[in-house]
N, C-alpha and C positions, 0 to 999 in steps of 0.2 A: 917549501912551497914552490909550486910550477911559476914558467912565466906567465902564463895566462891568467894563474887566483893570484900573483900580485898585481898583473894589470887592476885585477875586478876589484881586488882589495882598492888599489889606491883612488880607480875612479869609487867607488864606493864608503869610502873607510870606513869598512866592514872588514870580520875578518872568520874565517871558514876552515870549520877541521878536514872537511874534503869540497871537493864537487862532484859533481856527475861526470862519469863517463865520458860522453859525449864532449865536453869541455875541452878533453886532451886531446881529441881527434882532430887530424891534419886537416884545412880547408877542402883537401879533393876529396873527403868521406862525406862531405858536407851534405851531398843529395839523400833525403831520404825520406822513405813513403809516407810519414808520419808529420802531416806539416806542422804540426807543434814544436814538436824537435828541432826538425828544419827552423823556424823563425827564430825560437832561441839559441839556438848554433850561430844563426846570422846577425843574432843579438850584442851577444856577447864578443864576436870579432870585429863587431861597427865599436865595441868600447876597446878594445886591441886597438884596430886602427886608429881611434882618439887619441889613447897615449903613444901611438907611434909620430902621430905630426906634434904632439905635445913635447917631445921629449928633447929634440936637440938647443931648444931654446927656453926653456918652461923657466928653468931656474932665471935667467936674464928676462922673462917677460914677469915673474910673476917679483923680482926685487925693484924693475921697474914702475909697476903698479904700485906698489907698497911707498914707494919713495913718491912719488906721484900724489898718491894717498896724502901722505905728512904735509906735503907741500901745499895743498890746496887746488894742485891743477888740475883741469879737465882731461880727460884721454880717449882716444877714438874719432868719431867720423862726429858729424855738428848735425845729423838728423833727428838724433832725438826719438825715445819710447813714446806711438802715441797711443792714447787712450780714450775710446768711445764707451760714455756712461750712460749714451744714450737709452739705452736696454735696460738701463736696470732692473733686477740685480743681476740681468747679464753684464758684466764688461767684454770689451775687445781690449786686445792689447797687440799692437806689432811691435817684432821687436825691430832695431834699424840693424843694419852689416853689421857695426863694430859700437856695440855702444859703450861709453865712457863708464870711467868707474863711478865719476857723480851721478849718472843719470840711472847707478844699478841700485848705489844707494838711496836713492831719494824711489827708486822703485820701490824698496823695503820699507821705507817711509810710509808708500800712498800703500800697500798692501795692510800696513798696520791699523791704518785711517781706515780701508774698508772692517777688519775685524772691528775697531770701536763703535762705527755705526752700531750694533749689536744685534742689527738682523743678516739675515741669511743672504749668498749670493754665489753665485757660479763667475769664472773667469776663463775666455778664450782667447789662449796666446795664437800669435801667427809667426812663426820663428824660420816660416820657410827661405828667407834672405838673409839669415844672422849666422855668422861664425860658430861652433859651437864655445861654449863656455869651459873656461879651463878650470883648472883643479881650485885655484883661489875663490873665482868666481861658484865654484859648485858650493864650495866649505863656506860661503855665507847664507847660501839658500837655505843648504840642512842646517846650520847653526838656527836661521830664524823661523825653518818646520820646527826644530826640538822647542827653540823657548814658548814658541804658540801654537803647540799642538793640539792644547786642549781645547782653543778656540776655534782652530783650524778645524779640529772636525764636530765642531759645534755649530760654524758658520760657515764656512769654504764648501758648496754643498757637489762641488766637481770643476777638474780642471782641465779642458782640452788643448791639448798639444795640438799646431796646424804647420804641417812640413813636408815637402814633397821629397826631400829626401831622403832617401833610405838610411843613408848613414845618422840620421840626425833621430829619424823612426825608432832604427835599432837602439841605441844608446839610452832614449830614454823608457824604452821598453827594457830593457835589460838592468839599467838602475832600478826600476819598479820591483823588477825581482825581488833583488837584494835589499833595498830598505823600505819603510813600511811606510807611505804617504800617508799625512792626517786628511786627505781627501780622495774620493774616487777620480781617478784621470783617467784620460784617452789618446790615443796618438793616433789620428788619422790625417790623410793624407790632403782635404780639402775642407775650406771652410763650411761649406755644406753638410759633409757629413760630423764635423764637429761641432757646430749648432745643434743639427738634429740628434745626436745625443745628450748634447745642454739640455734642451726641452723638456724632454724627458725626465729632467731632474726635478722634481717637485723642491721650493723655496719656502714652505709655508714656516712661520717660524714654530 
C-alpha cells in the first residue's frame, strides 16, 4: 500500500484494494481542467497534510488524552462548545480552539439527547476556530455514527460543516468519500451558505 492509501486509510479506517490514479500524482500535476478532480486531489492532500502535523507527536498526545481520560481531568482551552437551540430543530454549534476531552464527551452525550427527543432535526457546526481533531478524537465520532446509525438517518435530517479553511474543507470532504455518513452534510465556507442549505431540509417527521 502507497503512502498516501495508508494516510487515507488511517485517517479513515477504511481500507481499499486500490485508488485512483490521480491519488499517486505528485502535488505539481495537481492543476487540472476537471474541477472535480482538482478538489478531490486537494481533498485528499489536506488529509496527507493532517497526518503530517499528526505524526511527530500523535502517539504522546493521544496516551496523554487517554491517561487524562482515566483520571477524570479536564484538557484544552476553558471556552467551552456552545450551543444555540434557539432554532429548533436547527441547532448551532461552535466549536471553541482546543476543546477538552470532557467537553467532546458530554458532546456525544447532548447529540444522543437530540436523537431521544424522536423527532427530526438538522445541526450547524462552525469549526472555523478549532484545531482539527486527531485520530482518537475521529475514532469516537465514527464509533457513535456506527452505534446510531439507524437513528441518525432517521433523525439527523443534515449536517453543515462551517470553516473557512481550506485545510479543514478538504478533510472533511475527503473523509465523506470514504465513509458513508448516516446523514447528508455540507462544508461550506460561511455561515450563510450553511443555513441556507439547512433550510432547504425539510424536518417534517
Amino acid at each position: 500500500m502507497g503512502r498516501v492509501a495508508s494516510l487515507i486509510v488511517s485517517a479513515t479506517g477504511r481500507h481499499f484494494v486500490s485508488l485512483p490514479r490521480w491519488v499517486r500524482r505528485s502535488p505539481a500535476r495537481l492543476r487540472s481542467a476537471d474541477p472535480v478532480q482538482s478538489e478531490r486531489r486537494r481533498a485528499v492532500l489536506a488529509v496527507a497534510q493532517l497526518k503530517r502535523w499528526e505524526r511527530p507527536s500523535d502517539g504522546i498526545a493521544m496516551a496523554r488524552i487517554v491517561a487524562e481520560r482515566e483520571a477524570g481531568l479536564p484538557r484544552g482551552g476553558t471556552e467551552g462548545i456552545a450551543y444555540d437551540e434557539g432554532q429548533w430543530p436547527l441547532v448551532e454549534i461552535r466549536w471553541p480552539p482546543d476543546p477538552s476531552t470532557a467537553e467532546l464527551d458530554a458532546h456525544l452525550r447532548r447529540l444522543q439527547g437530540y436523537l431521544d427527543r424522536g423527532v427530526p432535526f438538522k445541526l450547524l457546526y462552525d469549526v472555523s476556530r478549532t484545531r482539527p481533531i486527531n485520530s482518537l478524537e475521529r475514532k469516537e465520532f465514527v464509533d457513535f455514527f456506527s452505534r446510531n446509525r439507524e437513528a441518525l438517518q432517521l433523525r439527523c435530517r443534515g449536517v453543515a460543516y462551517i470553516t473557512r479553511k481550506a485545510v479543514h474543507r478538504g478533510i472533511l470532504t475527503a473523509i465523506g468519500w470514504f465513509i458513508t455518513f448516516p446523514f447528508p452534510l455540507e462544508v461550506s465556507a460561511t455561515r450563510e451558505q450553511g443555513l441556507q442549505w439547512l433550510r432547504q431540509i425539510r424536518t417534517d417527521p
